[in-house]
N, CA, C and O atoms as a GROMACS GRO file, in nm:
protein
  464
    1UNK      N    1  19.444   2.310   5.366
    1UNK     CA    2  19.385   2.339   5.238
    1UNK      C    3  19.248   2.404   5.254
    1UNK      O    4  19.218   2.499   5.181
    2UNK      N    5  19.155   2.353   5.352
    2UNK     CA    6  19.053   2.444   5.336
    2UNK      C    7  19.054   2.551   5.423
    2UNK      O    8  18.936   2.573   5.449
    3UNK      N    9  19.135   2.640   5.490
    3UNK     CA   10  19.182   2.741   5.554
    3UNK      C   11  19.008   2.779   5.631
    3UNK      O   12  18.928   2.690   5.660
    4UNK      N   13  18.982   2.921   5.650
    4UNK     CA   14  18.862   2.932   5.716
    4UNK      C   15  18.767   2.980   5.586
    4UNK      O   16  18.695   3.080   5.593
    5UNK      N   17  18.774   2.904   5.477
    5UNK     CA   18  18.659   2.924   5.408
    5UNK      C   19  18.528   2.887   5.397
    5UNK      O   20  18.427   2.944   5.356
    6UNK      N   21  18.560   2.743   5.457
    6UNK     CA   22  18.438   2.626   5.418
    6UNK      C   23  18.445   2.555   5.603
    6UNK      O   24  18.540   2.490   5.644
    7UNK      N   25  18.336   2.586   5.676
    7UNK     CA   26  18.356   2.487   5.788
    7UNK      C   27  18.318   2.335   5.778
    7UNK      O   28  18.211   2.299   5.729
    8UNK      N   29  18.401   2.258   5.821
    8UNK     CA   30  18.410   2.112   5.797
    8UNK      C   31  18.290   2.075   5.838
    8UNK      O   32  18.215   2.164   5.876
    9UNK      N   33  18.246   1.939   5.841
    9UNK     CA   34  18.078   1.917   5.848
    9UNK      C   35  18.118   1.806   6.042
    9UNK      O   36  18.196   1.724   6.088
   10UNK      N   37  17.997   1.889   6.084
   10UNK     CA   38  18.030   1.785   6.236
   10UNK      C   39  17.865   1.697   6.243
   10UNK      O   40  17.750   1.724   6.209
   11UNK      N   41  17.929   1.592   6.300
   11UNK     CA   42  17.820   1.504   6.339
   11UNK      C   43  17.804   1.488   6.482
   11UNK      O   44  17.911   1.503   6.541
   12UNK      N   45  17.665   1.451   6.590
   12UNK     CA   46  17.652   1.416   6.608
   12UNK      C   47  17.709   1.294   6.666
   12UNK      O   48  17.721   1.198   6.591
   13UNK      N   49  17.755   1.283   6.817
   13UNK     CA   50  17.857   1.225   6.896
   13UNK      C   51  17.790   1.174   7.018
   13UNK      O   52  17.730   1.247   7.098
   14UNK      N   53  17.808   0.996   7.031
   14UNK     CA   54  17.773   0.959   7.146
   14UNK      C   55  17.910   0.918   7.291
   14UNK      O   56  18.012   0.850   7.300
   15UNK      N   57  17.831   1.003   7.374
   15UNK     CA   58  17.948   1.077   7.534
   15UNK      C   59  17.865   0.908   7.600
   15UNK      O   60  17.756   0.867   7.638
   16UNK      N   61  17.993   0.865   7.582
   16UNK     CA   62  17.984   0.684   7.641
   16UNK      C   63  17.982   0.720   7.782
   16UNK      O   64  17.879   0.669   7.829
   17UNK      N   65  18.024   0.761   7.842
   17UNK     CA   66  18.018   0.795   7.974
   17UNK      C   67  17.905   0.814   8.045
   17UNK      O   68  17.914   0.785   8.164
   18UNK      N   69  17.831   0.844   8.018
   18UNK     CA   70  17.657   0.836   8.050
   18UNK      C   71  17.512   0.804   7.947
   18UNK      O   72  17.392   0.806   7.971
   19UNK      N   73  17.581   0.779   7.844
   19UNK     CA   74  17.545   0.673   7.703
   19UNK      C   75  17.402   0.816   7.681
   19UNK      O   76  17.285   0.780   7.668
   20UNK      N   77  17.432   0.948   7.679
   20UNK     CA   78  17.389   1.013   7.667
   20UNK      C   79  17.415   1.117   7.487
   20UNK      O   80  17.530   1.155   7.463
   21UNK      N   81  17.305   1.148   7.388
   21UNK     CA   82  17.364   1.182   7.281
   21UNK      C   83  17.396   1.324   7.304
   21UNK      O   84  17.386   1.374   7.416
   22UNK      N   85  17.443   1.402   7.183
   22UNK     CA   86  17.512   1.519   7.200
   22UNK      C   87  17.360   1.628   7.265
   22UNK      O   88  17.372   1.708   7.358
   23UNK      N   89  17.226   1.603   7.188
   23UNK     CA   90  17.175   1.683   7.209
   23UNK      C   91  17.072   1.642   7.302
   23UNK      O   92  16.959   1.689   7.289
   24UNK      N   93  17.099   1.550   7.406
   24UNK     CA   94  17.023   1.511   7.509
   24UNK      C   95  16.958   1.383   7.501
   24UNK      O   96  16.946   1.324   7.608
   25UNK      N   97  16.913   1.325   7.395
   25UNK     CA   98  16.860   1.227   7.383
   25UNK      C   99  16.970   1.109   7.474
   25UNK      O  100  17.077   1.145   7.522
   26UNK      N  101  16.919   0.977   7.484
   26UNK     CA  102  16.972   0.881   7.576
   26UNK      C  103  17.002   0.771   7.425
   26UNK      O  104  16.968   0.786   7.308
   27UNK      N  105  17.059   0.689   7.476
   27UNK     CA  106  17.080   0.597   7.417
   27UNK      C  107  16.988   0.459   7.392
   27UNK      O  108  16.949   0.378   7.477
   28UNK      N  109  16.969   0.461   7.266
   28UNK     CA  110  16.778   0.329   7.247
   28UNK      C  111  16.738   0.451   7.278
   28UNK      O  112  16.680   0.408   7.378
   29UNK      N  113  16.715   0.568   7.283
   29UNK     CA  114  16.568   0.628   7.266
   29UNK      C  115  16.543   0.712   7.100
   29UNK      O  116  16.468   0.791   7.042
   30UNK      N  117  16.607   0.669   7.090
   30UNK     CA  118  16.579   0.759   6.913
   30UNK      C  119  16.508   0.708   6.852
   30UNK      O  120  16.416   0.768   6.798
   31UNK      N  121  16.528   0.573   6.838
   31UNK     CA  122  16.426   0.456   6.753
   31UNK      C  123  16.294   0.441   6.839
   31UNK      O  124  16.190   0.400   6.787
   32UNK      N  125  16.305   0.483   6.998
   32UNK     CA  126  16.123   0.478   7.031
   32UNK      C  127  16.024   0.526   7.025
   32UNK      O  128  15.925   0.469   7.068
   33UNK      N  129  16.109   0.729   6.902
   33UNK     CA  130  16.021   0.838   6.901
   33UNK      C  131  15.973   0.755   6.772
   33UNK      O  132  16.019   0.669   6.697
   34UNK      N  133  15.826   0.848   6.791
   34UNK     CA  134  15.743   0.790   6.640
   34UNK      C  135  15.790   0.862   6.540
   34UNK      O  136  15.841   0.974   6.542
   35UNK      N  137  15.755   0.745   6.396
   35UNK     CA  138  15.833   0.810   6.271
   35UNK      C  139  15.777   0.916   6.269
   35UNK      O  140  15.674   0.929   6.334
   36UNK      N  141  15.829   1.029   6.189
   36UNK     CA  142  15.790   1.167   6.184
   36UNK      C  143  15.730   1.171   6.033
   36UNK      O  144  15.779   1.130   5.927
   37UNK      N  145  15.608   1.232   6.059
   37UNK     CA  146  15.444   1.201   5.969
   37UNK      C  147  15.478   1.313   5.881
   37UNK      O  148  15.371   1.329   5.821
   38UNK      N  149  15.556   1.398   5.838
   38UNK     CA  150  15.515   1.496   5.753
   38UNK      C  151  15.619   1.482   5.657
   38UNK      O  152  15.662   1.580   5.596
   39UNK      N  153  15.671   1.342   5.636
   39UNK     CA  154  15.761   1.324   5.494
   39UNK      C  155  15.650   1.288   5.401
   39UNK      O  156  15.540   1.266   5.450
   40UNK      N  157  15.667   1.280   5.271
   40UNK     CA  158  15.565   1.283   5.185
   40UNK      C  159  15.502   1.133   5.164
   40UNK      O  160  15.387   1.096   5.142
   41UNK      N  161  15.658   1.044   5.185
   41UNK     CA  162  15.556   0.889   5.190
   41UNK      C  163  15.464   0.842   5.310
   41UNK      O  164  15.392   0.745   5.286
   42UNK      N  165  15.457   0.898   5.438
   42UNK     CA  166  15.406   0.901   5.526
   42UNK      C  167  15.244   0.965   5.543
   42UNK      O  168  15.140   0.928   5.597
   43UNK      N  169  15.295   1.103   5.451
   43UNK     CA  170  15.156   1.155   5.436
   43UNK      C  171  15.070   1.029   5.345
   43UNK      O  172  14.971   0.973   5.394
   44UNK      N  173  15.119   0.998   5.218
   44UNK     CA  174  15.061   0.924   5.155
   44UNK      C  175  15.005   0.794   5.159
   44UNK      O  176  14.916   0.746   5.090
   45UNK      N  177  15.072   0.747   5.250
   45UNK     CA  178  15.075   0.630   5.354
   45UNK      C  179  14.946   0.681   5.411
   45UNK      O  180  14.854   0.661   5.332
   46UNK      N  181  14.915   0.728   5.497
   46UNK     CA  182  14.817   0.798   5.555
   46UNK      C  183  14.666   0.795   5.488
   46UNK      O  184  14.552   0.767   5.526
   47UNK      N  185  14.729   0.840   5.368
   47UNK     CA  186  14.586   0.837   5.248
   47UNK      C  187  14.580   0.726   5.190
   47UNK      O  188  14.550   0.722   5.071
   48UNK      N  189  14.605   0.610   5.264
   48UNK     CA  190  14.559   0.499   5.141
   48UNK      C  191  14.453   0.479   5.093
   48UNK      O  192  14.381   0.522   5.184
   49UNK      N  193  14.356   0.430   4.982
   49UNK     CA  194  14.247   0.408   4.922
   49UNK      C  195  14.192   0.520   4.906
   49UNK      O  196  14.072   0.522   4.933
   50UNK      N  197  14.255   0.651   4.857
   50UNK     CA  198  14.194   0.754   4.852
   50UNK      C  199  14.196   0.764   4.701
   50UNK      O  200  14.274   0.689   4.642
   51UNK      N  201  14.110   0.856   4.623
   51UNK     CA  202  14.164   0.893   4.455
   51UNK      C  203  14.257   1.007   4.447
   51UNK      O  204  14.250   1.109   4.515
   52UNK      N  205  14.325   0.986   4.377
   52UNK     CA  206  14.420   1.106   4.372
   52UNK      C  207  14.456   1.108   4.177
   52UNK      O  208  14.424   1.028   4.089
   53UNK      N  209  14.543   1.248   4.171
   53UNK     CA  210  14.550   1.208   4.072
   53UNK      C  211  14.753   1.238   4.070
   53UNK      O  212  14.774   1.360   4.072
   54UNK      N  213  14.832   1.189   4.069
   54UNK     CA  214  14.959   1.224   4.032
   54UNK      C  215  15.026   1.280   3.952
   54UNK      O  216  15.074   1.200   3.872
   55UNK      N  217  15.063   1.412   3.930
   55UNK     CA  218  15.158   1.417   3.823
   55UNK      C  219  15.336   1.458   3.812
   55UNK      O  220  15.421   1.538   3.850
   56UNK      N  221  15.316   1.347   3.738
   56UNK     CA  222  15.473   1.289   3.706
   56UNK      C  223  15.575   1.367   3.530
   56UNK      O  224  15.545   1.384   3.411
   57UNK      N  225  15.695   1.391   3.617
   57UNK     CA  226  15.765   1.465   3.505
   57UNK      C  227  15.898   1.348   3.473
   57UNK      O  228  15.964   1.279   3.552
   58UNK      N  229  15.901   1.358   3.348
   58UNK     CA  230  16.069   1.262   3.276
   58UNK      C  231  16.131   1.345   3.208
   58UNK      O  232  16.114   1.358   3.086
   59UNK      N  233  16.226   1.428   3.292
   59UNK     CA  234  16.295   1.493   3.196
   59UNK      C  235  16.351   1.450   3.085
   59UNK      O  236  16.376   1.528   2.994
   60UNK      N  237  16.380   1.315   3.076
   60UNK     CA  238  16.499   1.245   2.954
   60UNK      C  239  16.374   1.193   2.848
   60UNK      O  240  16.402   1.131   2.746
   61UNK      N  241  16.312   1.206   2.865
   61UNK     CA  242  16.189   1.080   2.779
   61UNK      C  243  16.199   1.187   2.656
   61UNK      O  244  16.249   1.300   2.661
   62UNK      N  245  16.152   1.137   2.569
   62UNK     CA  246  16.105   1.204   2.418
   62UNK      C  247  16.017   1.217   2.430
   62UNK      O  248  15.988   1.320   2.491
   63UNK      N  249  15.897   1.123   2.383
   63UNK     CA  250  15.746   1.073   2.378
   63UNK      C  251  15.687   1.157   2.418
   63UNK      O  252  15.655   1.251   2.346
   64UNK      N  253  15.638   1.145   2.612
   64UNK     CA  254  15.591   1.243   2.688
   64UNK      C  255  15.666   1.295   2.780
   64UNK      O  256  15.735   1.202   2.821
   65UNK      N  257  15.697   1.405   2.848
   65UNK     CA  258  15.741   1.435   2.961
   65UNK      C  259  15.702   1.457   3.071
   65UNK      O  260  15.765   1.462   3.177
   66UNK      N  261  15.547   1.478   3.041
   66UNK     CA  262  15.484   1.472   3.184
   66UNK      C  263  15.378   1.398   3.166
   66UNK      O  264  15.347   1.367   3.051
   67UNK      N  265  15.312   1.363   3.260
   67UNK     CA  266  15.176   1.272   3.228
   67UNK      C  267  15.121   1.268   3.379
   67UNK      O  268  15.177   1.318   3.477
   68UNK      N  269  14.999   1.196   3.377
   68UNK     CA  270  14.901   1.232   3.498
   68UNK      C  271  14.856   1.072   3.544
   68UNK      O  272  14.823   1.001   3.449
   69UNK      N  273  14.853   1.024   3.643
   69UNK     CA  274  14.821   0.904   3.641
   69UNK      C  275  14.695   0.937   3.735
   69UNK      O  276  14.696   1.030   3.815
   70UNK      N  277  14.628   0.882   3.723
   70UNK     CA  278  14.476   0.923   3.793
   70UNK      C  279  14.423   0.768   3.889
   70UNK      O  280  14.386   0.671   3.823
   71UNK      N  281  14.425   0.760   4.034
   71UNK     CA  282  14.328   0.587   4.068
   71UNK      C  283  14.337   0.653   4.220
   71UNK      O  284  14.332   0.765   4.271
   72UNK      N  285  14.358   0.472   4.273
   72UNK     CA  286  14.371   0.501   4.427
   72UNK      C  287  14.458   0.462   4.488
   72UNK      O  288  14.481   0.342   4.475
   73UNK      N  289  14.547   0.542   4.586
   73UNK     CA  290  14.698   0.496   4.670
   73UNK      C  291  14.699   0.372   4.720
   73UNK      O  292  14.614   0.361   4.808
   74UNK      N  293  14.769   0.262   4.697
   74UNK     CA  294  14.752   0.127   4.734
   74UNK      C  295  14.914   0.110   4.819
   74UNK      O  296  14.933   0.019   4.900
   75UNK      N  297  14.988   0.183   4.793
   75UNK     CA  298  15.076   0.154   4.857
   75UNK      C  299  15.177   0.289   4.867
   75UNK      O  300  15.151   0.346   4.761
   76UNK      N  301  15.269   0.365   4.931
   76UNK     CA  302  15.345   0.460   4.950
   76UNK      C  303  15.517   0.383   4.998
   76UNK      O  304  15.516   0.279   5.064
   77UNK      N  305  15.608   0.425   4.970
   77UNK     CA  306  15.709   0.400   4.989
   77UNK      C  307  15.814   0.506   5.042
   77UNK      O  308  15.763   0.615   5.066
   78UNK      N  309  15.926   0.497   5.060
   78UNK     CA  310  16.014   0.602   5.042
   78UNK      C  311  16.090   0.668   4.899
   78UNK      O  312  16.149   0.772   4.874
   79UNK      N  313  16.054   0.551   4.827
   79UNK     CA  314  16.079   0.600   4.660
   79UNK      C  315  16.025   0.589   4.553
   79UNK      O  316  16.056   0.625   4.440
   80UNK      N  317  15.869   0.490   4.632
   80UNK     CA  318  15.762   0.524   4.548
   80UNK      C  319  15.620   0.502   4.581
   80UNK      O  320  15.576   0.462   4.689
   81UNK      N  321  15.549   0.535   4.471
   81UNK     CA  322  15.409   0.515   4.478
   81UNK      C  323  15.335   0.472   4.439
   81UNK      O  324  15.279   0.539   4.352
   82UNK      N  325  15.277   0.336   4.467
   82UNK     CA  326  15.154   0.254   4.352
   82UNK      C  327  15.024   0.288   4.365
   82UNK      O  328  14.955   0.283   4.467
   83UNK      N  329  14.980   0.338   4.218
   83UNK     CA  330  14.823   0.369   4.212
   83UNK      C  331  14.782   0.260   4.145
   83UNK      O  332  14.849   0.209   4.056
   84UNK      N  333  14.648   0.208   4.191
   84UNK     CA  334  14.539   0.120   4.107
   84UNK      C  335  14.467   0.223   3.996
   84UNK      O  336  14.476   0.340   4.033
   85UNK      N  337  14.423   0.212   3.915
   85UNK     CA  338  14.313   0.323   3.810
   85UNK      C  339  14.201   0.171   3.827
   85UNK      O  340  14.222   0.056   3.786
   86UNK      N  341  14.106   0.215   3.888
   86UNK     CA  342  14.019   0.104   3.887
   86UNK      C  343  13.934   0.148   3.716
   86UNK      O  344  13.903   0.038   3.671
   87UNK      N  345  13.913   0.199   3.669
   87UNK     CA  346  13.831   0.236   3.552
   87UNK      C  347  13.902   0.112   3.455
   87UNK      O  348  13.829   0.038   3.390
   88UNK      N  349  14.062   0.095   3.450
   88UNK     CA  350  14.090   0.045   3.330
   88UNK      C  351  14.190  -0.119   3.388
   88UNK      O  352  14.250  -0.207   3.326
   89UNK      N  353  14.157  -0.086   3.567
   89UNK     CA  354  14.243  -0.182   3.615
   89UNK      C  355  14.404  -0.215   3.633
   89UNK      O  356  14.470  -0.313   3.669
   90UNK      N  357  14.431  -0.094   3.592
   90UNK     CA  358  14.608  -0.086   3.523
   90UNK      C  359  14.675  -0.063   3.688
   90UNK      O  360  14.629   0.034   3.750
   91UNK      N  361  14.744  -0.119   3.734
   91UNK     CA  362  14.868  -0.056   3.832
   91UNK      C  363  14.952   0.026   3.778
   91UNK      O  364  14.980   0.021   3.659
   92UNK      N  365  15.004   0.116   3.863
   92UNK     CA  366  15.107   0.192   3.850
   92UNK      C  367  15.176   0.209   3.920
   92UNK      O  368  15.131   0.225   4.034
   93UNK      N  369  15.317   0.217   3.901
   93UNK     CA  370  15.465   0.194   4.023
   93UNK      C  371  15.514   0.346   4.006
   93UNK      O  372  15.539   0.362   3.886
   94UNK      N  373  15.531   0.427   4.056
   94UNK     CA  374  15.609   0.562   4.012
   94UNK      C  375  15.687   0.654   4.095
   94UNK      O  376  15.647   0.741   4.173
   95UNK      N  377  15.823   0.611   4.057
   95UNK     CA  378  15.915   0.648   4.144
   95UNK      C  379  15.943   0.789   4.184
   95UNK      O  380  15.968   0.874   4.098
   96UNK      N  381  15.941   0.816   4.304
   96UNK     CA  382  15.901   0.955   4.383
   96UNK      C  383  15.984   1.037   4.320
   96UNK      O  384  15.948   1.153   4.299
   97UNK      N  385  16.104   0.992   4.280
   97UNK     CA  386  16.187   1.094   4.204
   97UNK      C  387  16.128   1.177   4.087
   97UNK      O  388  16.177   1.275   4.032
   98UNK      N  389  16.044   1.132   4.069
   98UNK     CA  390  15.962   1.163   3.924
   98UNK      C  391  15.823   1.237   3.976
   98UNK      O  392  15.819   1.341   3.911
   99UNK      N  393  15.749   1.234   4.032
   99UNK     CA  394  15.614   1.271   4.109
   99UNK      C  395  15.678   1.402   4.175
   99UNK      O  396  15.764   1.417   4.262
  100UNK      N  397  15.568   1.530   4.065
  100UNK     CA  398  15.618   1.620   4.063
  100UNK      C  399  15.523   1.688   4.206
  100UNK      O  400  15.565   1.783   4.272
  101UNK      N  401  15.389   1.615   4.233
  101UNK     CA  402  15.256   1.647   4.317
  101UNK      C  403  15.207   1.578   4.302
  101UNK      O  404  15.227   1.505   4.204
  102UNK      N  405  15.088   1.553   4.410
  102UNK     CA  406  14.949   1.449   4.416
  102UNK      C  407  14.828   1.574   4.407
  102UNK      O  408  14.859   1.693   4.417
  103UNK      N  409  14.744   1.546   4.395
  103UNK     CA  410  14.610   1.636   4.402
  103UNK      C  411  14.534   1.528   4.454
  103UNK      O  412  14.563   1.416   4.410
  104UNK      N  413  14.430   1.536   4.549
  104UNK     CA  414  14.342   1.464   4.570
  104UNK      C  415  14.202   1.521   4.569
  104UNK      O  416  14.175   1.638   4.544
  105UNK      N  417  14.135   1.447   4.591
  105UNK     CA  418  13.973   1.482   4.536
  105UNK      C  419  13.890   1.469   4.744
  105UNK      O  420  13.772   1.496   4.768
  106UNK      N  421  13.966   1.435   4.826
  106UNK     CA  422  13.899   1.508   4.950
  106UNK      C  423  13.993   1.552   5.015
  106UNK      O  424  14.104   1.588   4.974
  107UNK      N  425  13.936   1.551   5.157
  107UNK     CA  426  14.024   1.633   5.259
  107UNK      C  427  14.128   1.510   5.277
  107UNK      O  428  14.091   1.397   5.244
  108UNK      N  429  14.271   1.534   5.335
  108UNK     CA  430  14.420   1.455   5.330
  108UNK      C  431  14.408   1.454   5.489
  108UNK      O  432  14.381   1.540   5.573
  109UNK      N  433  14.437   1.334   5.492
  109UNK     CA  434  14.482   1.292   5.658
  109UNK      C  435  14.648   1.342   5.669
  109UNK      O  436  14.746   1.284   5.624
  110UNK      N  437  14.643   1.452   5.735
  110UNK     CA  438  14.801   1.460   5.787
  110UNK      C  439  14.818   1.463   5.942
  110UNK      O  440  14.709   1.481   5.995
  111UNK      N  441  14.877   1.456   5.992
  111UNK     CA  442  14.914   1.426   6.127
  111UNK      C  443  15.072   1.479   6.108
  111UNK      O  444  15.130   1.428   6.012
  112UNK      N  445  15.162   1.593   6.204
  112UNK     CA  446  15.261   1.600   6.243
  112UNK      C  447  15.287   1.632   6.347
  112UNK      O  448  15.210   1.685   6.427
  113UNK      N  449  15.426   1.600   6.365
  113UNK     CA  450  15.518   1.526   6.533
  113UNK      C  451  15.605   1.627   6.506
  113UNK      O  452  15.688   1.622   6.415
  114UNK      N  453  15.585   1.767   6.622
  114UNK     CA  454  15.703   1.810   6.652
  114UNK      C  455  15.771   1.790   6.813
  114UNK      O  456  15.728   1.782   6.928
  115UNK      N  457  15.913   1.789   6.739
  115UNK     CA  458  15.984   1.704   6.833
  115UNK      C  459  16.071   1.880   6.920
  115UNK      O  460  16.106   1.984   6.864
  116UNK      N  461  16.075   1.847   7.042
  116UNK     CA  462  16.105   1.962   7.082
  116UNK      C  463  16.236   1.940   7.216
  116UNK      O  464  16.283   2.039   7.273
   0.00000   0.00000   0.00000
């Protein structure tokens, strides 16, 4: 059925025979490279206690659809992001799916790992 239109999807295969992976890596060594710093919760991670200001889009909402949350990164996730607003004390939880950009008010600690 799918003739040569669409090539099937290949993964990634461990050759037991010398517990070696397809593209050289060994076996237990994947998990000893360091996490790789240039996903966005990582960067943000990075910036904790910094001010930033977030802005966030809801496509489905009525009310507002976009809005700006303004404090400091207290925590980064893989699906989200909690800001403090120290001015009014309010937390904020805001799921990365929604966080359209950060802006920050200094220079951003980034650090990236290329793997070669």
């Amino acid at each position: 059925m799918n003739g040569n239109y669409y090539q099937n999807p290949t993964f990634p295969t461990i050759d037991n025979s010398n517990d070696n992976y397809e593209d050289g890596y060994k076996a237990g060594q994947l998990q000893d490279l360091p996490m790789q710093q240039s996903y966005i919760e990582n960067i943000l991670r990075h910036n904790k206690g910094k001010k930033v200001r977030a802005y966030v889009s809801f496509p489905d909402a009525n009310e507002w659809k976009d809005k700006i949350f303004e404090g400091t990164i207290e925590q980064a996730g893989r699906d989200h992001l909690i800001i403090r607003d120290p001015s009014n004390g309010h937390w904020y939880l805001i799921l990365m799916i929604y966080l359209d950009y950060v802006e920050f008010e200094e220079k951003i600690e980034y650090t990236e790992i290329n793997f070669i």
